[in-house]
C-alpha positions as CSV (number, residue, x, y, z in Angstrom):
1,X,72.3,83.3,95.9
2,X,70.1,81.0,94.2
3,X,69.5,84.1,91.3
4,X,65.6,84.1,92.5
5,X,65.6,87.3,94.3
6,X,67.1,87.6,98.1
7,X,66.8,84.3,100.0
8,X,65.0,84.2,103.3
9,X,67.2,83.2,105.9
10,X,66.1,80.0,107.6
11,X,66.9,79.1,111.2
12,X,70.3,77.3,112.2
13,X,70.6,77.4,108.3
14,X,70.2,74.5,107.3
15,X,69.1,74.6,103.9
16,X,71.8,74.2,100.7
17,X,72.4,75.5,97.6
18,X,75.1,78.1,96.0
19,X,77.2,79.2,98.9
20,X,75.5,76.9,101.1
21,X,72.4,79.8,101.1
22,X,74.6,81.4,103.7
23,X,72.0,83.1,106.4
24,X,72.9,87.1,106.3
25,X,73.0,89.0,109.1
26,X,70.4,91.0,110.5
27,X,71.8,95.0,111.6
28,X,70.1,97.1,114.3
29,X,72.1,100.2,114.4
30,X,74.8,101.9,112.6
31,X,76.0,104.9,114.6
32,X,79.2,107.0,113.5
33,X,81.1,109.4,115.5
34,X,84.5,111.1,115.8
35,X,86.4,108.0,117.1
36,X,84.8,105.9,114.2
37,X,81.8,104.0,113.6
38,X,79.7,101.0,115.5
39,X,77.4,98.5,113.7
40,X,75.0,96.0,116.0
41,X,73.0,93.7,115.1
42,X,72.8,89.6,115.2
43,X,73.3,86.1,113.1
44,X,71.8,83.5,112.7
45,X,73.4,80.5,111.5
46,X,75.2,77.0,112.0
47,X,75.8,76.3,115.9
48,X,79.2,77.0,117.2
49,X,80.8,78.6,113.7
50,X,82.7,81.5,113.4
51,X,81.9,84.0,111.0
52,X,83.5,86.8,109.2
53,X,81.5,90.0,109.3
54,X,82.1,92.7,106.7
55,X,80.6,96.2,106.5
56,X,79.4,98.1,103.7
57,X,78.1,102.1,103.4
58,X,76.0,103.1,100.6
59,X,75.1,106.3,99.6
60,X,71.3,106.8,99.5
61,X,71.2,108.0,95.7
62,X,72.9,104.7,95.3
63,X,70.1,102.2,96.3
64,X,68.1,99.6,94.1
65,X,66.5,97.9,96.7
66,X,66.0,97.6,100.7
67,X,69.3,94.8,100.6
68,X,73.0,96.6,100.2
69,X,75.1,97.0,97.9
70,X,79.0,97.2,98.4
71,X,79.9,100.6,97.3
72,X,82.6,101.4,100.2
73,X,84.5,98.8,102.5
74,X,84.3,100.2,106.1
75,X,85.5,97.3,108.0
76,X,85.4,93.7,109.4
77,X,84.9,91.7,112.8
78,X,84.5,88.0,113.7
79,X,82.0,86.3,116.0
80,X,81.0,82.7,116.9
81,X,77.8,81.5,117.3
82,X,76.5,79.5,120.1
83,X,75.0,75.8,120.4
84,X,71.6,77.3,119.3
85,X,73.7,79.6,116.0
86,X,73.3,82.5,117.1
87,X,75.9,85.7,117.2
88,X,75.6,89.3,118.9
89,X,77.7,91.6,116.6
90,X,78.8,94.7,117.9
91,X,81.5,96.2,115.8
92,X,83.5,99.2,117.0
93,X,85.0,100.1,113.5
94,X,87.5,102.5,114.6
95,X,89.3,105.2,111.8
96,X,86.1,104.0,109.5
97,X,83.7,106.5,109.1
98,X,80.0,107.3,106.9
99,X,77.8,110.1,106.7
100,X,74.5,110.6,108.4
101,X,71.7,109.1,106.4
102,X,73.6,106.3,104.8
103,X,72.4,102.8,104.0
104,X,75.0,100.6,105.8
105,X,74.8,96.8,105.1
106,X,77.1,93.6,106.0
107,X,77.9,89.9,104.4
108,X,78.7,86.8,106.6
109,X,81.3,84.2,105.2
110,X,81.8,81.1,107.2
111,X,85.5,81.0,108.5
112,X,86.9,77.7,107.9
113,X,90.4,78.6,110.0
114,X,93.8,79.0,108.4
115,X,92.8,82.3,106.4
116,X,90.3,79.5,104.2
117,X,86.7,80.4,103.6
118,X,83.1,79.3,102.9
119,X,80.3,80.6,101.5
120,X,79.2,84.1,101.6
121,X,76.0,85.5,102.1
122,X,73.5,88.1,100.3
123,X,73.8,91.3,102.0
124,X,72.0,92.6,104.9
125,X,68.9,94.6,104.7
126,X,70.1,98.1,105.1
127,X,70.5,100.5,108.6
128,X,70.3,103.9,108.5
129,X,72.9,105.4,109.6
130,X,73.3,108.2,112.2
131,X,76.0,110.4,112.1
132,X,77.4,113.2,114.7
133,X,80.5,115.2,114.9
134,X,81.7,113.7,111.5
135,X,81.2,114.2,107.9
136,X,82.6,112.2,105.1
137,X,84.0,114.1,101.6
138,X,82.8,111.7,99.0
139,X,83.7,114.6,95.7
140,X,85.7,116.3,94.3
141,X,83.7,118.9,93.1
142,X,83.2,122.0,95.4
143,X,79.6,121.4,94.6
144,X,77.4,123.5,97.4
145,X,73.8,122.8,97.0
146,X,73.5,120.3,99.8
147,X,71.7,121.5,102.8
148,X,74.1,122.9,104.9
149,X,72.7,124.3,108.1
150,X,74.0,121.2,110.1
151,X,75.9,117.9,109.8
152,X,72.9,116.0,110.6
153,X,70.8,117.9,107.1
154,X,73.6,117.2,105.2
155,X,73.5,113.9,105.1
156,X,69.7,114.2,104.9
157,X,69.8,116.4,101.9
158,X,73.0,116.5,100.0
159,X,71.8,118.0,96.7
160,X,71.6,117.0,93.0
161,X,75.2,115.1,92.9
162,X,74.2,112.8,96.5
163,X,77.4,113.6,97.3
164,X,79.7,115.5,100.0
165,X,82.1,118.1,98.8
166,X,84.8,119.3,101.2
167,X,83.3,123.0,100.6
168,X,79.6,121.7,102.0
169,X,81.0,119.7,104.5
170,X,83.1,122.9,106.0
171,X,80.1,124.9,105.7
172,X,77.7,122.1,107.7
173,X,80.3,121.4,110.5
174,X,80.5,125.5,111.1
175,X,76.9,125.4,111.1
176,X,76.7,122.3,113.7
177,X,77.8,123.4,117.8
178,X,81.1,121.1,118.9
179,X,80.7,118.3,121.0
180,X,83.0,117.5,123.3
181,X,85.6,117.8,120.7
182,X,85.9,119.2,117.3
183,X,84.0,118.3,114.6
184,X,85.8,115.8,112.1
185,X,85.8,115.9,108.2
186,X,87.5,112.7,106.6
187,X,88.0,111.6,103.3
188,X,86.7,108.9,101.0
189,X,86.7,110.1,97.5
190,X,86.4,107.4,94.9
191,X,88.7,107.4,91.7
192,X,87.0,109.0,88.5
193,X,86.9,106.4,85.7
194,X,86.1,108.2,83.0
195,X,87.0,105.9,80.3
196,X,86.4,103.0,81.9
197,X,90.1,102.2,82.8
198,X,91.2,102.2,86.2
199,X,94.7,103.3,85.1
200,X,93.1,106.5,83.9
201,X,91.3,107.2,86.9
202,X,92.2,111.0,88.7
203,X,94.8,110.3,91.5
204,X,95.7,111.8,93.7
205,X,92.4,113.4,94.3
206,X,92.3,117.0,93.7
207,X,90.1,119.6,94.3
208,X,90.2,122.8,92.7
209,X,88.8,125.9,93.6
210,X,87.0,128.2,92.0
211,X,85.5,130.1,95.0
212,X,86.3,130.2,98.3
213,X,85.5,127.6,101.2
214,X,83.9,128.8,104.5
215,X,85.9,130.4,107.0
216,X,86.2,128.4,109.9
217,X,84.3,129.8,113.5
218,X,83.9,126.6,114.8
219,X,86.8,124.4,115.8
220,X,87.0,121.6,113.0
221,X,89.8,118.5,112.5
222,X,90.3,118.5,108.7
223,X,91.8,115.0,108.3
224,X,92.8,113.9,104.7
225,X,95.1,111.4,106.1
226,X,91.8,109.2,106.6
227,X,91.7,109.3,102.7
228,X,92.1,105.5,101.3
229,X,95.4,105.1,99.8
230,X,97.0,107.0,102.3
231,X,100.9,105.8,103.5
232,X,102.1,108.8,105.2
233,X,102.6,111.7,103.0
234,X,99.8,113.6,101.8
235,X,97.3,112.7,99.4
236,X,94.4,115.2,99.0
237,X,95.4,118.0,97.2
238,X,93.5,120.9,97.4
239,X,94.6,123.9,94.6
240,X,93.0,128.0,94.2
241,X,93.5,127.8,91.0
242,X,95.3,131.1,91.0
243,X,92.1,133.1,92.0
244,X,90.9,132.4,95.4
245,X,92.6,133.9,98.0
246,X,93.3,131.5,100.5
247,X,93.0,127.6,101.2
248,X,91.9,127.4,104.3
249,X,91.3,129.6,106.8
250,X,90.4,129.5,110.8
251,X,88.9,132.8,112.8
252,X,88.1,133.2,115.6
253,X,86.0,130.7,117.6
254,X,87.6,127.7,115.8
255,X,89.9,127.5,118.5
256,X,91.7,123.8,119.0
257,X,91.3,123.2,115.3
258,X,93.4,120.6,113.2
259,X,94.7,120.5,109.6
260,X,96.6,117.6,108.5
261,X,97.2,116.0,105.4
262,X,96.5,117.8,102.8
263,X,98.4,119.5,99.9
264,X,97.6,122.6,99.2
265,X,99.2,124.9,96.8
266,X,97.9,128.1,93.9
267,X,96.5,130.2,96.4
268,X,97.1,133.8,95.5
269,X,97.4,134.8,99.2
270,X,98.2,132.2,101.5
271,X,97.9,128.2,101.5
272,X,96.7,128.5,105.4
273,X,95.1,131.7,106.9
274,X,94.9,131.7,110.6
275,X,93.4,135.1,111.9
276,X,92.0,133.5,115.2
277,X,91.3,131.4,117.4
278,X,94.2,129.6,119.5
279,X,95.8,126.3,120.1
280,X,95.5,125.2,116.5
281,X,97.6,122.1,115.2
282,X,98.6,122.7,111.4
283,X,101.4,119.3,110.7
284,X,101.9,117.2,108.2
285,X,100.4,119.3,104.9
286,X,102.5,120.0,101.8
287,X,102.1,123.7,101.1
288,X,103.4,125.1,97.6
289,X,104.0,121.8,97.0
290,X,102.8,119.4,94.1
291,X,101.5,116.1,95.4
292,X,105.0,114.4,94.8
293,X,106.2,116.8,97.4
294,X,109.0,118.2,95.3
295,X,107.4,120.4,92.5
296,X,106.5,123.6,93.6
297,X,102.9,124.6,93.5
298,X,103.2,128.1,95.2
299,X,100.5,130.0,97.2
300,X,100.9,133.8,97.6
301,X,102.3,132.7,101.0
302,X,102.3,129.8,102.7
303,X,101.2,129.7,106.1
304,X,99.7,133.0,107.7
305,X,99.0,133.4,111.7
306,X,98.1,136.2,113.5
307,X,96.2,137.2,116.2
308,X,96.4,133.5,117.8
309,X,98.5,132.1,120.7
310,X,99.7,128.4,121.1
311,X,99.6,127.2,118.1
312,X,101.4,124.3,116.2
313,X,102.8,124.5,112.9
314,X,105.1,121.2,112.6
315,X,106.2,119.2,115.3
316,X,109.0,117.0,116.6
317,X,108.4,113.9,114.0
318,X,109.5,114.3,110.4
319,X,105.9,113.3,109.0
320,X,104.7,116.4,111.1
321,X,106.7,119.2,108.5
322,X,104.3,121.6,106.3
């Protein structure tokens, strides 16, 4: 704050300067898991304040230094400190996820009341995160040179890029036994600026296919509705390019699995391929449609089940239709 390096932060904060040398928190833990993520940790600060929290994940290739940066928003919380200024923080950031291995950091900005502010901090030395059940897709390349024999090397080792393409994540989640319940993939690809110019960034994200992704033997929730920017029609597309077979495709042992929200079109045989497994949930895709959900962008054929019993394709609720 003072542009001398990071501050140290100095009990009940009382010193001044730019931002008031606003004490940062101090994180414990980051853990991440199907339902979402928790961060502990403490602060320090004026006696009987409240604070606004806010969360940050990094990926390790991004780092400069053991203090945060603020590549990716996760999510916020309040807390007040006591008479002697201190704070437990234990946020329960639910629908926010990050992988295993990242750096995840947090800013405190005094809460003046009636949505007015104070000063904001430095941010938090970094957590490592821990991740199970869950991987974030970070690319869109189909880039597979991570180490993909479980969730938890994956995030250890993601390759030359540092990032999580949808085809590495598939392979590490049918690589990694279920928990209690399927193992999640969610979205969080950032817009490619190439010029420099937001409004010539690629949206919607696509990936395009050049080979095909794994097929599926463990049971897996592919979630693209968790992709920022998301308002209830799909967002992700994800295209063969005319030459792979099929998008994606569930056998047997991925029983209970889960695709929603994604389009998917250009597959020369089939958008969806379900050849086992049972009970799956297939609702709210576009397939052999473009992204605005009008243009055609056809697959061989669409969606293809056999050999499987009780499973869902749609549902009852309009946003539900493939």
């Amino acid at each position: 704050l003072a542009d001398n390096g990071y501050d140290t932060n100095d009990p009940g904060d009382a010193d001044t300067g730019a931002n008031g040398l606003q004490n940062y928190p101090l994180l414990a833990s980051a853990v991440s898991t199907t339902a979402g993520t928790t961060v502990t940790g403490s602060l320090n600060s004026s006696a009987n304040t409240p604070y606004r929290i806010d969360f940050y994940t990094n990926r390790p290739a991004d780092l400069d230094g053991s203090h945060g940066e603020g590549a990716r928003w996760i999510g916020t919380t309040t807390v007040t400190t006591d008479g002697s200024g201190n704070a437990v923080i234990n946020a329960v950031l639910a629908e926010a996820w990050v992988n295993h291995g990242d750096r995840v950091t947090a800013t405190a900005t005094r809460d003046l009341g009636g949505g007015g502010y104070g000063g904001t901090s430095e941010y938090a030395t970094n957590v490592v995160a821990t991740a199970s059940g869950v991987v974030v897709v970070d690319t869109l390349a189909e880039t597979l040179d991570g180490t993909v024999s479980s969730i938890t090397n994956l995030g250890s080792n993601r390759g030359a890029d540092g990032r999580i393409s949808l085809a590495e994540a598939m392979a590490a989640v049918n690589a990694t036994a279920n928990g209690a319940t399927p193992d999640r993939i969610v979205f969080a690809i950032p817009p490619y600026i190439e010029s420099g110019s937001y409004a010539t960034a690629i949206l919607p994200p696509t990936i395009t296919l050049s080979t095909a992704l794994t097929t599926m033997t463990q049971a897996v929730f592919i979630d693209a509705r968790t992709q920022p920017g998301y308002a209830g029609t799909p967002l992700v597309q994800l295209r063969g390019n005319g030459s792979v077979a099929s998008g994606i495709v569930l056998a047997a042992g991925s029983t209970g699995s889960t695709v929603r929200g994604l389009v998917i079109g250009n597959f020369a045989a089939a958008g969806i391929e379900i050849t086992g497994g049972n009970t799956h949930t297939i609702a709210g895709n576009w397939v052999g449609l473009g992204t605005d959900g009008v243009t055609a962008d056809a697959n061989g054929r669409g969606i293809v089940l056999a050999n499987s019993t009780g499973t869902t394709i749609g549902g009852t609720d309009s946003a539900d239709r493939n």
